[in-house]
C-alpha positions as CSV (number, residue, x, y, z in Angstrom):
1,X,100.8,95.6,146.7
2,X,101.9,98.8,145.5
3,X,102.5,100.1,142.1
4,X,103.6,102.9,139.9
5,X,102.3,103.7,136.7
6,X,105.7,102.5,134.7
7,X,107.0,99.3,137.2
8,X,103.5,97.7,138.1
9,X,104.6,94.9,136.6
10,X,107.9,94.4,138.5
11,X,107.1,92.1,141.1
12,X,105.4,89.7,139.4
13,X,108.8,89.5,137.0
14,X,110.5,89.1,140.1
15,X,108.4,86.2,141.7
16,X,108.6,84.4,138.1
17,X,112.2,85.0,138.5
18,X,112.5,83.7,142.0
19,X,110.6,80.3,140.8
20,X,112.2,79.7,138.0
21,X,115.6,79.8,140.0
22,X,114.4,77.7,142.6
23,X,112.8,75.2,140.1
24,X,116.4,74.9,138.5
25,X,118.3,73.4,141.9
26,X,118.1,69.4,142.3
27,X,114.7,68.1,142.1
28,X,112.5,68.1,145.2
29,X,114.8,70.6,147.3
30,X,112.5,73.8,147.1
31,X,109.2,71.9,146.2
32,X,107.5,73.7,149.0
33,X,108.6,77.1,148.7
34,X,108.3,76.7,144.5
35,X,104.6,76.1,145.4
36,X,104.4,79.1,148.1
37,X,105.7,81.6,145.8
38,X,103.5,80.1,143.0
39,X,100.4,80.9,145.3
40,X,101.6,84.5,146.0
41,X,102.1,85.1,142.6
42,X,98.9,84.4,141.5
43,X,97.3,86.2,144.1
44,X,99.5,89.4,143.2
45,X,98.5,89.2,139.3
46,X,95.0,88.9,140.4
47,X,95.5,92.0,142.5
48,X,97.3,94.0,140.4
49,X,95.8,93.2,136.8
50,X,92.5,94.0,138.6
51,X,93.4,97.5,139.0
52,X,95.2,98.7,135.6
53,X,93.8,101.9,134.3
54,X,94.2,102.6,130.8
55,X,98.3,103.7,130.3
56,X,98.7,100.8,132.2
57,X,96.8,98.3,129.5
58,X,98.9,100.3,127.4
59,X,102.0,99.2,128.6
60,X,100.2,95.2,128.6
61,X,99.9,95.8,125.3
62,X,103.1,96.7,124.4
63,X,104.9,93.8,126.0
64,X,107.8,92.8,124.3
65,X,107.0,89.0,124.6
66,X,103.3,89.4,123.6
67,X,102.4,86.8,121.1
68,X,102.8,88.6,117.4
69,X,101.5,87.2,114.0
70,X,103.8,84.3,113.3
71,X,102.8,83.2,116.6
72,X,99.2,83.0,116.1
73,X,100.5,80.7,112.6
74,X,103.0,78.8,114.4
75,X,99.9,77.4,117.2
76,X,97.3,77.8,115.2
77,X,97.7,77.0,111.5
78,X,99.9,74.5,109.4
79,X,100.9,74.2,105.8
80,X,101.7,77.7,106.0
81,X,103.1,79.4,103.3
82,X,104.9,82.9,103.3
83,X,104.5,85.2,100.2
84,X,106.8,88.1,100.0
85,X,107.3,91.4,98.2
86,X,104.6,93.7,96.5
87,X,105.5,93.2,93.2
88,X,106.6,97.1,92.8
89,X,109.5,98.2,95.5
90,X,110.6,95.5,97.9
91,X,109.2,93.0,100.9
92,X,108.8,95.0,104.0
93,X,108.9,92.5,107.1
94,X,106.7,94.6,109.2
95,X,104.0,92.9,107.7
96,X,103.8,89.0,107.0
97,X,101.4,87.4,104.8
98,X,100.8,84.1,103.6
99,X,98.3,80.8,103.5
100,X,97.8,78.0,105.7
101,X,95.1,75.5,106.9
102,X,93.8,76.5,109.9
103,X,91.3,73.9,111.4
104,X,90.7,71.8,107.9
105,X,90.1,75.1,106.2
106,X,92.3,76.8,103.6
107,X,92.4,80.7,104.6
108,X,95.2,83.9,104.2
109,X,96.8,85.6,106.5
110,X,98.0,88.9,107.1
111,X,99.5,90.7,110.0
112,X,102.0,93.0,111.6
113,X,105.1,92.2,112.8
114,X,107.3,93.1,115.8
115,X,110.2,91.1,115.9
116,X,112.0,89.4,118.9
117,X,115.0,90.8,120.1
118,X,116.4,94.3,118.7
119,X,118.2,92.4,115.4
120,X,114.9,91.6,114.4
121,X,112.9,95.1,116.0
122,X,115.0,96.7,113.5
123,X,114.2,94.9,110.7
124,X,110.6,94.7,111.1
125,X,110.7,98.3,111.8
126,X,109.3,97.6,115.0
127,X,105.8,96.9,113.0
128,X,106.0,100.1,111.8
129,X,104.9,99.0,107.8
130,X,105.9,101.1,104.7
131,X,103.5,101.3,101.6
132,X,105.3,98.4,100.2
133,X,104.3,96.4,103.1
134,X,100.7,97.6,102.6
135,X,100.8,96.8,99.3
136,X,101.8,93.0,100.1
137,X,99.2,93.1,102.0
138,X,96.9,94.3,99.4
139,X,98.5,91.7,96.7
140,X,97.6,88.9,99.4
141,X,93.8,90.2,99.5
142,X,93.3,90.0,95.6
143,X,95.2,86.6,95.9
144,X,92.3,85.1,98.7
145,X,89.2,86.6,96.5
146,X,90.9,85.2,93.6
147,X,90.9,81.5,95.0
148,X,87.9,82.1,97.5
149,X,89.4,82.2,100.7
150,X,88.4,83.5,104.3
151,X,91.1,86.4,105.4
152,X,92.4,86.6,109.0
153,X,94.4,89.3,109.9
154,X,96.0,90.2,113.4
155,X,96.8,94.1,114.0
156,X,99.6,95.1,116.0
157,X,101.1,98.6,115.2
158,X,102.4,102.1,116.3
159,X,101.2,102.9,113.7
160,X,102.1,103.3,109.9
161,X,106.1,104.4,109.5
162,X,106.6,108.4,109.0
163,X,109.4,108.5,107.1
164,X,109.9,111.1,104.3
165,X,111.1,107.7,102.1
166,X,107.0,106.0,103.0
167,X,105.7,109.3,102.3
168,X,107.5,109.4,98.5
169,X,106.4,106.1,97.9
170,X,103.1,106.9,98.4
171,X,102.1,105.9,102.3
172,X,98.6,107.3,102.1
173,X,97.4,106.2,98.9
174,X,98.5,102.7,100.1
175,X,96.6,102.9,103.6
176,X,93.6,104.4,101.2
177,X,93.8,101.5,98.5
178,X,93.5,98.8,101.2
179,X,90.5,100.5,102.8
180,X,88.4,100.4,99.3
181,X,89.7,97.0,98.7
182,X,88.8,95.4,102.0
183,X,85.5,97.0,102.2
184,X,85.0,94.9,99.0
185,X,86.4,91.8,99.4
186,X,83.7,88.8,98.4
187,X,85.1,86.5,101.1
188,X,85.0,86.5,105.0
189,X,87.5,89.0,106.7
190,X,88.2,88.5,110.5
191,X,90.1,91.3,112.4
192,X,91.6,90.5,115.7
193,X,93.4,93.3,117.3
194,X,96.3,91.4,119.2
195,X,98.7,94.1,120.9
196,X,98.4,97.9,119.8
197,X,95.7,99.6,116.8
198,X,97.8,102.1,116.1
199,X,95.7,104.7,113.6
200,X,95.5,104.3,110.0
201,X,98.4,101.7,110.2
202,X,96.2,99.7,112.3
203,X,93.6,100.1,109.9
204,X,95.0,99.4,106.8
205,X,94.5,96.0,108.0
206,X,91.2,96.3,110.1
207,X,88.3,96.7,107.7
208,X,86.5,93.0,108.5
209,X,83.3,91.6,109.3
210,X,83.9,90.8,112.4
211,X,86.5,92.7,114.4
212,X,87.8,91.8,117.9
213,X,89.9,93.1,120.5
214,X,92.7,91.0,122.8
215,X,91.6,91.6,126.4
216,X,94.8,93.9,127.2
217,X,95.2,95.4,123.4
218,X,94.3,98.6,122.6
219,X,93.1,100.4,119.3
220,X,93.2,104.5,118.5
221,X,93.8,106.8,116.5
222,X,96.8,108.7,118.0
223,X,98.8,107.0,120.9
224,X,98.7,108.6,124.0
225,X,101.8,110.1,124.0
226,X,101.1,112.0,120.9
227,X,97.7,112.8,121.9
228,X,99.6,114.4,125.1
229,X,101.9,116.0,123.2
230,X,99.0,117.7,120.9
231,X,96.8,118.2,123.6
232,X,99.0,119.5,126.5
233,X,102.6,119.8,125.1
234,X,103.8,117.6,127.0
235,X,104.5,114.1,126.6
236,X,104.5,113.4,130.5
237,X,100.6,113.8,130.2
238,X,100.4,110.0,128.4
239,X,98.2,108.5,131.5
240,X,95.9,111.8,131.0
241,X,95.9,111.0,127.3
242,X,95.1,107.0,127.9
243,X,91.9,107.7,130.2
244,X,90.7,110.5,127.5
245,X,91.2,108.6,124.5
246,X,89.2,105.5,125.7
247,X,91.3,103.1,123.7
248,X,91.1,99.9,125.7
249,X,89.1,96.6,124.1
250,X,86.1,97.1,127.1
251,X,86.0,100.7,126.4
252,X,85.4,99.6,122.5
253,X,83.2,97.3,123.1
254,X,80.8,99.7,124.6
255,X,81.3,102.1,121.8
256,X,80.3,99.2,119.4
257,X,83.6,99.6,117.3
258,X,84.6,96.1,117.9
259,X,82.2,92.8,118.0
260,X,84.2,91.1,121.0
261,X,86.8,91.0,123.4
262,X,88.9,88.0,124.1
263,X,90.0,87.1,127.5
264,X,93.7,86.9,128.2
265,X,95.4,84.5,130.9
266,X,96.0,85.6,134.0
267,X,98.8,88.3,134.0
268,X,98.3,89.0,130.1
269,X,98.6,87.3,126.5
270,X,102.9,86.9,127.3
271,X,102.6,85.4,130.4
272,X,100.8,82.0,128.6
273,X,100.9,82.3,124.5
274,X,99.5,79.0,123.9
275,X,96.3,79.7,125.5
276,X,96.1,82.8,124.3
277,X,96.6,81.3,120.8
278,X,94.1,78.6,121.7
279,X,91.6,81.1,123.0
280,X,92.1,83.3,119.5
281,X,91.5,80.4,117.4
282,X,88.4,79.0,119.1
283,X,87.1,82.6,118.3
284,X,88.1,82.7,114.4
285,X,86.8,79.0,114.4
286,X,83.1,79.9,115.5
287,X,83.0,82.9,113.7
288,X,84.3,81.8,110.3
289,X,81.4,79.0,110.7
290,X,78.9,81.8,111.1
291,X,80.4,84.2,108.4
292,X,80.6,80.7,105.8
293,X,76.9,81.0,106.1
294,X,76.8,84.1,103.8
295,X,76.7,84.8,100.2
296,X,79.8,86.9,98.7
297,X,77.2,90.1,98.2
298,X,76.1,89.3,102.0
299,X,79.2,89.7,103.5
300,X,79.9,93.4,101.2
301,X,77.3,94.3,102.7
302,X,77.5,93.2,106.0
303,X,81.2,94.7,106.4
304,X,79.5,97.8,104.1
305,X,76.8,98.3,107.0
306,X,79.2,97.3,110.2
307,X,81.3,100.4,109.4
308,X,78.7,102.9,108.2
309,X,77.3,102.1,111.4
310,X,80.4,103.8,113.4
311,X,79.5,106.9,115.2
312,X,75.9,107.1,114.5
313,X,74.3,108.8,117.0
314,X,70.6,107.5,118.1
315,X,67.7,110.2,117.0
316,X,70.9,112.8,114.9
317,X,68.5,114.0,112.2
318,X,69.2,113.3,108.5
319,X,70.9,115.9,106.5
């Protein structure tokens, strides 16, 4: 099947759209062509998401119907309740936070936002945070050390928001206060990259003990389009960007920046969000059973050591 780099996608949204049309006429009519165009759809996905090179896991990870934080808390957790505001400017709804019971045990959770639907985009700043959303964040972490909790957090971000209004208000210092603070924190921290790591907005929330990676997500620190644009001058230059930056959750995994990848169903993480939630929870379950294992000064450390780690290179004398 051919594709292009931007419409690869396309005729597997067409075959789902074919289906679904036939599945809506009186039951039993199409049964047999419903289950022939279900065959040649999954062997398209298989074909296609075989091949994707690295703008194209971009654009996976993008997807506007990718499952975002309050999805992983709607599958995943119960009891949950939603804090708000940073106690200094205002609530920013690019980044939720909150507690809930996930699997019998109490934890706090804090993640980016999208939105569904351009109503929403727009006020979630298309998970673009501000420092007050940081800041929530930040008030969330004290909160969880406070009352001895384990911290899950799900990253999905362009990145932190540019504006000259986040930039007055102090977006750096924010970004900086949450690395310190998460570096210390005395309980378990669990980072799971879900759609796009954009740079230090992606970071802000991505200092943990363990640290993994959606099958299809990606995590840099410039996207390719402004790498492109640095690099080249010219925007048009993304794919070029993609394949240099090595951004992509296998490519991470080799580079030891991450401690896992977790597989996605066929066709990505929007094409079946409750498995994918499933599949992300099985993960924080184990892991969280390992990390419970560890004293408060062990886990310092152990997040202390993970990062310092970063970049070493084998036999680089000591200066």
């Amino acid at each position: 099947m051919a594709t292009t780099e931007q419409n690869f996608e396309q005729p597997l949204v067409d075959l789902r759209r074919r289906i679904e049309e036939l599945q809506g006429y009186p039951e039993g009519g199409h049964d047999a062509e419903v289950e022939r165009l279900r065959r040649t759809l999954d062997k398209c996905t298989r074909e296609v998401f075989s091949n994707l090179n690295r703008w194209q896991k971009t654009l996976v990870a993008r997807h506007f119907d990718r499952p975002y934080t309050l999805d992983y808390v709607e599958h995943l957790m119960s009891d949950w309740i939603e804090i708000h505001g940073d106690r200094r400017f205002s609530d920013d709804p690019a980044i939720v936070t909150g507690f809930a019971t996930f699997r019998g045990r109490s934890v706090c959770v804090v993640g980016h936002q999208k939105g569904r639907g351009t109503k929403q985009r727009i006020r979630c700043n298309f998970g673009q945070p501000r420092p007050e959303g940081y800041r929530k964040a930040l008030r969330a972490f004290e909160l969880a050390e406070k009352f001895d909790l384990p911290v899950l957090t799900f990253v999905d971000t362009p990145g932190a928001y540019p504006g000259i209004g986040a930039e007055e208000r102090g977006q750096a210092e924010a970004i900086a206060r949450n690395l310190v603070e998460m570096a210390s924190l005395k309980v378990p921290v669990i980072v799971t990259v879900t759609g796009e790591g954009g740079s230090g907005g992606a970071l802000a929330l991505g200092i943990g003990n363990r640290v993994f990676m959606l099958q299809y997500s990606i995590y840099s620190v410039i996207s390719p389009e402004g790498c492109a644009a640095i690099l080249w001058k010219d925007q048009n230059r993304k794919a070029d960007a993609a394949e240099a930056l090595r951004l992509t959750a296998p490519d991470l995994l080799d580079l030891g920046v991450v401690d896992g990848v977790i597989d996605e169903p066929l066709g990505g993480a929007h094409v079946d969000v409750p498995t994918t939630c499933a599949r992300v929870g099985d993960v924080l379950h184990q892991t969280l059973e390992e990390l419970a294992q560890m004293s408060p000064s062990q886990l310092v450390e152990d997040r202390h050591a993970k990062f310092r780690a970063l970049g070493e290179i084998e036999g680089r004398p000591h200066l």
